[in-house]
KOLLUM-750053 format. One record per residue: residue number from 1; residue in three letters; y, z, x of N, C-alpha, C, O in turn. Coordinates in steps of 0.02 Angstrom, whole numbers. Layout:
R, NUM, ala, Y, Z, X, Y, Z, X, Y, Z, X, Y, Z, X
...
This chain:
R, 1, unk, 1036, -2301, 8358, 1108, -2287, 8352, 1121, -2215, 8371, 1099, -2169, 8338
R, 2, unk, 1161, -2205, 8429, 1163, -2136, 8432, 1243, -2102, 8410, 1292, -2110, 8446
R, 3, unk, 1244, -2061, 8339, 1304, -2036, 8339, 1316, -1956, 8374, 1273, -1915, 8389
R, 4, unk, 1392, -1952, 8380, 1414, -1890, 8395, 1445, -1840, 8363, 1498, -1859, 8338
R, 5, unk, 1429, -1773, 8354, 1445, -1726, 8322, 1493, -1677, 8369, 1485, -1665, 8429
R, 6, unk, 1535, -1658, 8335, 1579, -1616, 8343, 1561, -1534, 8291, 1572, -1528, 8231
R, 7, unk, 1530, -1479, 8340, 1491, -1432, 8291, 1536, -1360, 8321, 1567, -1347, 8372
R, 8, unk, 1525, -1333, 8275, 1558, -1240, 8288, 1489, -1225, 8326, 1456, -1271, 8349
R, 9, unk, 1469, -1157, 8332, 1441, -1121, 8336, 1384, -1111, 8250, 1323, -1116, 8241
R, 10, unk, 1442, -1096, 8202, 1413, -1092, 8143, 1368, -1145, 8091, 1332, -1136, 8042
R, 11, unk, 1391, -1210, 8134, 1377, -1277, 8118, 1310, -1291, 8130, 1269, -1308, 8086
R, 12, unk, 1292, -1280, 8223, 1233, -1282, 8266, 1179, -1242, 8230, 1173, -1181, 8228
R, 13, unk, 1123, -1310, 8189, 1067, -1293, 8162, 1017, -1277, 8222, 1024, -1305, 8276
R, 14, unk, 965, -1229, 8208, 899, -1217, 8254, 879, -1253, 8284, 861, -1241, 8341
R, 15, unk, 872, -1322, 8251, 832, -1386, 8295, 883, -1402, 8340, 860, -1406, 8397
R, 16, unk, 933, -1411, 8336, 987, -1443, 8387, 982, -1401, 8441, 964, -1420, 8497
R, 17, unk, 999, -1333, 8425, 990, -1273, 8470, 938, -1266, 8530, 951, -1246, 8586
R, 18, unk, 870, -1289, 8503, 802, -1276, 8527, 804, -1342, 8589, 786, -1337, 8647
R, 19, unk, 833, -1406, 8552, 834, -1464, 8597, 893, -1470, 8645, 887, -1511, 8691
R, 20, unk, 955, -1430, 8639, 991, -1433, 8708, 959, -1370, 8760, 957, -1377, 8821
R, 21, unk, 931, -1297, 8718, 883, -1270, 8754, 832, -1277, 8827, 830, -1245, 8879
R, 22, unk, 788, -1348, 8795, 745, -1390, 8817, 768, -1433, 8878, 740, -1435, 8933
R, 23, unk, 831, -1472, 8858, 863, -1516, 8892, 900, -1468, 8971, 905, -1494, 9026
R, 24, unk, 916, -1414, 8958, 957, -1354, 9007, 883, -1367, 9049, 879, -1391, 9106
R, 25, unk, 822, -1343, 9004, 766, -1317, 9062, 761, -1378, 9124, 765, -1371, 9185
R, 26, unk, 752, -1429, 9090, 747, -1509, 9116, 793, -1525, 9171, 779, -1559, 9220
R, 27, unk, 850, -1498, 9158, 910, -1548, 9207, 916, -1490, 9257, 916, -1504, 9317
R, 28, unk, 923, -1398, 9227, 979, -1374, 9266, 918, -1311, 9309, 872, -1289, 9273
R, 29, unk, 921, -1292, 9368, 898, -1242, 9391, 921, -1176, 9343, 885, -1142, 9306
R, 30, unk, 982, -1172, 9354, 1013, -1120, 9319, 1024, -1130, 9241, 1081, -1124, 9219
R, 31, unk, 983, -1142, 9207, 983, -1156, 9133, 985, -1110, 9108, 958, -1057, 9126
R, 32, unk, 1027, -1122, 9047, 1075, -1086, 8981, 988, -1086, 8937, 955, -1136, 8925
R, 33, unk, 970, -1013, 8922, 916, -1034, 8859, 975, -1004, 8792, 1030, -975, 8795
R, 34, unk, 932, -1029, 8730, 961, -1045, 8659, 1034, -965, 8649, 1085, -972, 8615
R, 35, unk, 1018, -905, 8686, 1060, -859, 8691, 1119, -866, 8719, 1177, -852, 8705
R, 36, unk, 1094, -890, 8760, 1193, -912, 8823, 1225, -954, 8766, 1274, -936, 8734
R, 37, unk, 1187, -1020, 8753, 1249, -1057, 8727, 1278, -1021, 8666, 1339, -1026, 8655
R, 38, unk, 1238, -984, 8623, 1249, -957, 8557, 1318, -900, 8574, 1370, -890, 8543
R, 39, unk, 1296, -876, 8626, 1351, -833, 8676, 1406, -873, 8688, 1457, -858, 8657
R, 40, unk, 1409, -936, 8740, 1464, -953, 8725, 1513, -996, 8679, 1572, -1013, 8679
R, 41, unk, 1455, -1004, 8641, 1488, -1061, 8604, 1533, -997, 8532, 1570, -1012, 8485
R, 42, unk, 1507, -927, 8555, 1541, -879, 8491, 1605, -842, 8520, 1634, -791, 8500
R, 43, unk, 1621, -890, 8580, 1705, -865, 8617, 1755, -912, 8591, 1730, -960, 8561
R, 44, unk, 1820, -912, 8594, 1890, -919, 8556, 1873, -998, 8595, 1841, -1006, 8647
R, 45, unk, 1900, -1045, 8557, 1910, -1126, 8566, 1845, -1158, 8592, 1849, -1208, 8627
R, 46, unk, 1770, -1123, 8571, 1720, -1149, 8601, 1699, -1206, 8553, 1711, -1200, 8493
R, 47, unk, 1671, -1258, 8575, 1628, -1306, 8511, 1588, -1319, 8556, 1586, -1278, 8602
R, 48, unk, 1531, -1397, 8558, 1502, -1431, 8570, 1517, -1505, 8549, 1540, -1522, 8495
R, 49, unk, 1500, -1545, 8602, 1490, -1616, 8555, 1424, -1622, 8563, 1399, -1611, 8618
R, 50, unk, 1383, -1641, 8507, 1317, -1659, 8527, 1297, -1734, 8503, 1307, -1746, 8443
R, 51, unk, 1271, -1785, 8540, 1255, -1868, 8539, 1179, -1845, 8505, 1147, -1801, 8535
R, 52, unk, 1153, -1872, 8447, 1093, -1875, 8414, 1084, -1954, 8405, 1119, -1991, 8371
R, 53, unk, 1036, -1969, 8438, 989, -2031, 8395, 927, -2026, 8389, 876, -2015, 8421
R, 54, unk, 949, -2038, 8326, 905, -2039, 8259, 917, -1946, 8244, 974, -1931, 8226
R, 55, unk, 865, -1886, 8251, 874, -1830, 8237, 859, -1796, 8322, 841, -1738, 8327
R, 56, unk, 866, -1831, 8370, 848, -1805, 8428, 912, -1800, 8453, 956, -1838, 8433
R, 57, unk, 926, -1740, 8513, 981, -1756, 8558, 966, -1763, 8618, 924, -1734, 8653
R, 58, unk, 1015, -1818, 8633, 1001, -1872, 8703, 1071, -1846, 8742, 1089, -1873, 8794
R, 59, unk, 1106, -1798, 8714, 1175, -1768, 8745, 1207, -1706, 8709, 1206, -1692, 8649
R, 60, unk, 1235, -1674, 8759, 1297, -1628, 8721, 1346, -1620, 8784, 1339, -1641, 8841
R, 61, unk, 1397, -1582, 8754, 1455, -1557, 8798, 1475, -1485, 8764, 1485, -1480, 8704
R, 62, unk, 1480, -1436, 8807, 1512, -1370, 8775, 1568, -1371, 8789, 1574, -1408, 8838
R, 63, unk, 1622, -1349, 8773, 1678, -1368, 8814, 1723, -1308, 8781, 1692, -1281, 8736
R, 64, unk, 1782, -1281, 8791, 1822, -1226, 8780, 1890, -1251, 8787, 1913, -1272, 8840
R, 65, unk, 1926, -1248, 8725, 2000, -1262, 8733, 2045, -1177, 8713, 2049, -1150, 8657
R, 66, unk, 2068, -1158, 8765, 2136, -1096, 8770, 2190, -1138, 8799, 2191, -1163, 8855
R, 67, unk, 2250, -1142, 8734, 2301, -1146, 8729, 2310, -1196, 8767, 2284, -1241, 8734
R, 68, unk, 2337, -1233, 8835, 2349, -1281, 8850, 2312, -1301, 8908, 2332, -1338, 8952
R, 69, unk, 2234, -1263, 8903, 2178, -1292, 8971, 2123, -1279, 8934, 2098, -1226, 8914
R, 70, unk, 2107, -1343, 8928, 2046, -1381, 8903, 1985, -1361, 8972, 2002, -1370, 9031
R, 71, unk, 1917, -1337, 8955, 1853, -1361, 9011, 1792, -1368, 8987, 1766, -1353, 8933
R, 72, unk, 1777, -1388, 9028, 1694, -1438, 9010, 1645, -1351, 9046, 1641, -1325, 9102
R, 73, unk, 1619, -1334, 8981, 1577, -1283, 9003, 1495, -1315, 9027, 1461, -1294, 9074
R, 74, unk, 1484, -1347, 8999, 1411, -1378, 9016, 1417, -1463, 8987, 1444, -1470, 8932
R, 75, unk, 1401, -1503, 9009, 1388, -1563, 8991, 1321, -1607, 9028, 1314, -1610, 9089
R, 76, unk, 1280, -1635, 8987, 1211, -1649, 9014, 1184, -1724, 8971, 1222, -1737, 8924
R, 77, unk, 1142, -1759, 8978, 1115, -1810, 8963, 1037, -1816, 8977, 1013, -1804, 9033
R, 78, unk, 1006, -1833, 8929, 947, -1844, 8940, 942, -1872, 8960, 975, -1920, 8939
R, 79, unk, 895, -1888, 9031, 842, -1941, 9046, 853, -2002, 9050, 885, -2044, 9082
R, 80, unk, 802, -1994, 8994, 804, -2081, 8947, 858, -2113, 8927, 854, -2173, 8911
R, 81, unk, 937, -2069, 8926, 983, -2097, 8878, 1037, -2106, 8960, 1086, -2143, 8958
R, 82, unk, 1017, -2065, 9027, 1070, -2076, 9056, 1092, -2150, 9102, 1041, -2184, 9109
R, 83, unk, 1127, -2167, 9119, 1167, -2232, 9133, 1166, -2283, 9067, 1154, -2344, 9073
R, 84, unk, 1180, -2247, 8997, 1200, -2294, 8964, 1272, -2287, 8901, 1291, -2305, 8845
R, 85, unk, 1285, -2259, 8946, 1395, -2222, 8927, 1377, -2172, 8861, 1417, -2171, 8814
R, 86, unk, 1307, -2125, 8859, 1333, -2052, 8825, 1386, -2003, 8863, 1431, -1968, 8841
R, 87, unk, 1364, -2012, 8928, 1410, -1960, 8957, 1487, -1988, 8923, 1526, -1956, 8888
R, 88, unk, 1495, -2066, 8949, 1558, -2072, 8965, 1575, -2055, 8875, 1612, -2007, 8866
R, 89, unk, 1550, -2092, 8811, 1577, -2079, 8749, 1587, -1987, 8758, 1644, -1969, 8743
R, 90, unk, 1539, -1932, 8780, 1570, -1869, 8751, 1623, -1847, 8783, 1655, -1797, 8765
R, 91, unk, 1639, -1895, 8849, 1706, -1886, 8874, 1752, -1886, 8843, 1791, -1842, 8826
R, 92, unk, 1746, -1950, 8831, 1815, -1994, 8799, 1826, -1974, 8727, 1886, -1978, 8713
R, 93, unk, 1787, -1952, 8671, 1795, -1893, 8623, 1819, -1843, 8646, 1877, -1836, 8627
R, 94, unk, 1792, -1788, 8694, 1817, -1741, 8725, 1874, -1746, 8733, 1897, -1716, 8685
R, 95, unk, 1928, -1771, 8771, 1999, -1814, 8793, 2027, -1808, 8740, 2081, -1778, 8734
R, 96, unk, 1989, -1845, 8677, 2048, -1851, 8634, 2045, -1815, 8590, 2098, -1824, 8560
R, 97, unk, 1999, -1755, 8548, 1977, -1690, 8550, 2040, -1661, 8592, 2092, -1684, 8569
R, 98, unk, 2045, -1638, 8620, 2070, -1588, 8696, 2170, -1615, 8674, 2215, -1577, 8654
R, 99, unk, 2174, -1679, 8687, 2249, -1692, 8670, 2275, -1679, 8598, 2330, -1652, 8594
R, 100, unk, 2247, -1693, 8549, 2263, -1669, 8477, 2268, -1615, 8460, 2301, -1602, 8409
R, 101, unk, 2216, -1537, 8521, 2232, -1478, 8507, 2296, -1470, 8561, 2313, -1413, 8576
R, 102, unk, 2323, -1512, 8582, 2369, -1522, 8639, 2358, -1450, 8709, 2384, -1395, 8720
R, 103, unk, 2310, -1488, 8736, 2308, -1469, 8791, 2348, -1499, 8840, 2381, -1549, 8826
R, 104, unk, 2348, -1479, 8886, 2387, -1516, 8947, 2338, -1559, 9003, 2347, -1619, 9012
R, 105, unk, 2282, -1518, 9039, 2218, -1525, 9073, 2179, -1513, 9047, 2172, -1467, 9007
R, 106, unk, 2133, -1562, 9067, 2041, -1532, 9063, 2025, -1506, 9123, 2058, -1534, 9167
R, 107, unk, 1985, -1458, 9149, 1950, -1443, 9192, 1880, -1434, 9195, 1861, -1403, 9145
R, 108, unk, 1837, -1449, 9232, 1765, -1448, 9268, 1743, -1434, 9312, 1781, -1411, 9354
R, 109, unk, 1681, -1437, 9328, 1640, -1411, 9393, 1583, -1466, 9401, 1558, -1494, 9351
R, 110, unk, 1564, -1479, 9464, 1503, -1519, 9458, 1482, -1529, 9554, 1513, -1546, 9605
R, 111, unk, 1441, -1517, 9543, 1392, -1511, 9618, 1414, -1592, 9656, 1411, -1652, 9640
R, 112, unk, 1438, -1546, 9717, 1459, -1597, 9779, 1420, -1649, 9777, 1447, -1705, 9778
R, 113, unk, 1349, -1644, 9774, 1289, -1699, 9773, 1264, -1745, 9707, 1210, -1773, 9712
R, 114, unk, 1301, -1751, 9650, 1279, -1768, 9599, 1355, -1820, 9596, 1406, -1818, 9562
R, 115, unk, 1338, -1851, 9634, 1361, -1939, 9645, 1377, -1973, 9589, 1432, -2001, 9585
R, 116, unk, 1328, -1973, 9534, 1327, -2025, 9488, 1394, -1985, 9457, 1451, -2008, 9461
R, 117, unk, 1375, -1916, 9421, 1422, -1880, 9379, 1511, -1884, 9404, 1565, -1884, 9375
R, 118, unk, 1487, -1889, 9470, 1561, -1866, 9504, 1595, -1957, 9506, 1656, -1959, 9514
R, 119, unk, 1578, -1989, 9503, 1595, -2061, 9489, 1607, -2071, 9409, 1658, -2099, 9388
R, 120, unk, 1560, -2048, 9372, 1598, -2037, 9303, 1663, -2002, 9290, 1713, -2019, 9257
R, 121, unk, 1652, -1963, 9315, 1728, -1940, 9304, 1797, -1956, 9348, 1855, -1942, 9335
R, 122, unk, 1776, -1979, 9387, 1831, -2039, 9427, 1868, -2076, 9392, 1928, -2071, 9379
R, 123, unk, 1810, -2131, 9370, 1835, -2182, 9312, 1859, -2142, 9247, 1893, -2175, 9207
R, 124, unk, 1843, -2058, 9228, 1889, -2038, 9194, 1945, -2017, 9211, 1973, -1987, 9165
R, 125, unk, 1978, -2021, 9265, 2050, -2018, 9287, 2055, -1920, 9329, 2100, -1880, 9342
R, 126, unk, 1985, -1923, 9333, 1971, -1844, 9365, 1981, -1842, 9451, 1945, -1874, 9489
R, 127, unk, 2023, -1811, 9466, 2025, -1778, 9526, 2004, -1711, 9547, 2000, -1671, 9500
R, 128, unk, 1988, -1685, 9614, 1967, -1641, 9630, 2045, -1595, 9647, 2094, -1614, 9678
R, 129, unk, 2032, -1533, 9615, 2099, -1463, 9656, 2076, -1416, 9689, 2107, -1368, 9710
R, 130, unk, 2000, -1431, 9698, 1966, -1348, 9725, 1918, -1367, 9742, 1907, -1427, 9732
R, 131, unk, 1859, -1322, 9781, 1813, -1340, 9806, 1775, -1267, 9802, 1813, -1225, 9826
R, 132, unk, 1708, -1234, 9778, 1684, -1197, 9783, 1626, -1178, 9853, 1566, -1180, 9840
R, 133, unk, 1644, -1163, 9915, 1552, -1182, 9968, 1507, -1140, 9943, 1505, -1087, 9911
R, 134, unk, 1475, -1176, 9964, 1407, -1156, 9960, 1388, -1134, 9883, 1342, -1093, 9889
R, 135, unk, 1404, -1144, 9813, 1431, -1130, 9756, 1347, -1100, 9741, 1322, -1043, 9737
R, 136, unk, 1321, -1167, 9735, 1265, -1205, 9686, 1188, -1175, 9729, 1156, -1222, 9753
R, 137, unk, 1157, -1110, 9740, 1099, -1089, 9794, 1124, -1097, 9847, 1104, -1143, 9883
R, 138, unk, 1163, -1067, 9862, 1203, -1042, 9923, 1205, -1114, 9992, 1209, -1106, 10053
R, 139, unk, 1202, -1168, 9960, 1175, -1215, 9986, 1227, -1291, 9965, 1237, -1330, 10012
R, 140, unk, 1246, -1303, 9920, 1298, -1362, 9896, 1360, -1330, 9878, 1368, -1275, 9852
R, 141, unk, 1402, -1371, 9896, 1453, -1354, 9832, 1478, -1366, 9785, 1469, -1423, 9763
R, 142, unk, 1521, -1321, 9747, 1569, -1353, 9693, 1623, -1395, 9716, 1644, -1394, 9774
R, 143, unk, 1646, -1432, 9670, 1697, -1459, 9659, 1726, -1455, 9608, 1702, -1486, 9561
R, 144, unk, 1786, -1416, 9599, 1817, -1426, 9521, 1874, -1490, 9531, 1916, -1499, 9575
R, 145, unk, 1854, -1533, 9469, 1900, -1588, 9439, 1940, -1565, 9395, 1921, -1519, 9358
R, 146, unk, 2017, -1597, 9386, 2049, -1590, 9332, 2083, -1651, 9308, 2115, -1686, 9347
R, 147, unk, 2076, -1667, 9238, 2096, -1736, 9204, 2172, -1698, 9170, 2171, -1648, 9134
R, 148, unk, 2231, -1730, 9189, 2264, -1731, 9160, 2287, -1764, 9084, 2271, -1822, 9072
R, 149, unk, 2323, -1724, 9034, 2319, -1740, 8978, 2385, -1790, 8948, 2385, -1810, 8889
C-alpha cells in the first residue's frame, strides 16, 4: 500500500531525507544531495509530497506555492514504482493542494526527451509556454508546462 505525505521541511525525518537523497543520485545527473532540498524546502510556500510503501519512498514532489503560481520544483519516482500512477497520484494531490491555497497555475520544467513524463502531464491538462535550448548539458532542452487552475 503506498501512502502519501504532505511534509514541511520541519516534518521531513532523516530517513525520508537520506532516501529522496539516494533517489536524486539514481534518476538525476544534476542531483539535489540531502542540503539542496533542506535548502529549498526552508523557502516561503515550500513542502514536499512524499509516496511511502511500507517505510520506503517510491516518490516525492517538492513543489513551491507564492501567492497565485504554484511549481513543481523536483518530482521523481522510483524505478520499481514507475508506470504505476505514483507520479500521476502526487499530481493530482498536488492540483488539489495548489487550488485550496488558491493558486491560479502550476508551473514546471521537464527535458524535451523524457517522453513518458511529458505525456503524464498532458493527460494532466499541461501545456507547454516556453522552451529552454540547449537547457539540460548544453545538449536537450527544456520545456516549461503550465496547468491551469
Amino acid at each position: 500500500m503506498v501512502v502519501l505525505l504532505d511534509l514541511t521541511k520541519n516534518e521531513l525525518n532523516a530517513d525520508i531525507l537520506c532516501q529522496m537523497a539516494q533517489l536524486e543520485k539514481l534518476l538525476f545527473d544534476d542531483n539535489w544531495h540531502d542540503g539542496a532540498i533542506l535548502s529549498v524546502l526552508s523557502q516561503f510556500g515550500a513542502g514536499v509530497l512524499v509516496c511511502l510503501s511500507d517505510k520506503t519512498v517510491v516518490g516525492y514532489c517538492i513543489y513551491q506555492i507564492v501567492f497565485d503560481v504554484a511549481e513543481v520544483l523536483r518530482i521523481a519516482t522510483n524505478p520499481s514504482h514507475q508506470r504505476q500512477g505514483v507520479g500521476k497520484m502526487m499530481l493530482d494531490k498536488l492540483i488539489q493542494l495548489t487550488k485550496n491555497k488558491q493558486a491560479e497555475r502550476l508551473l514546471l520544467e521537464v527535458r524535451a526527451d523524457n517522453a513518458s513524463a511529458i505525456g503524464l502531464y498532458q493527460q494532466q491538462a499541461f501545456y507547454q509556454i516556453d522552451k529552454r535550448p540547449r537547457y539540460y548539458g548544453g545538449q536537450v532542452d527544456a520545456l516549461i508546462l503550465q496547468r491551469e487552475l
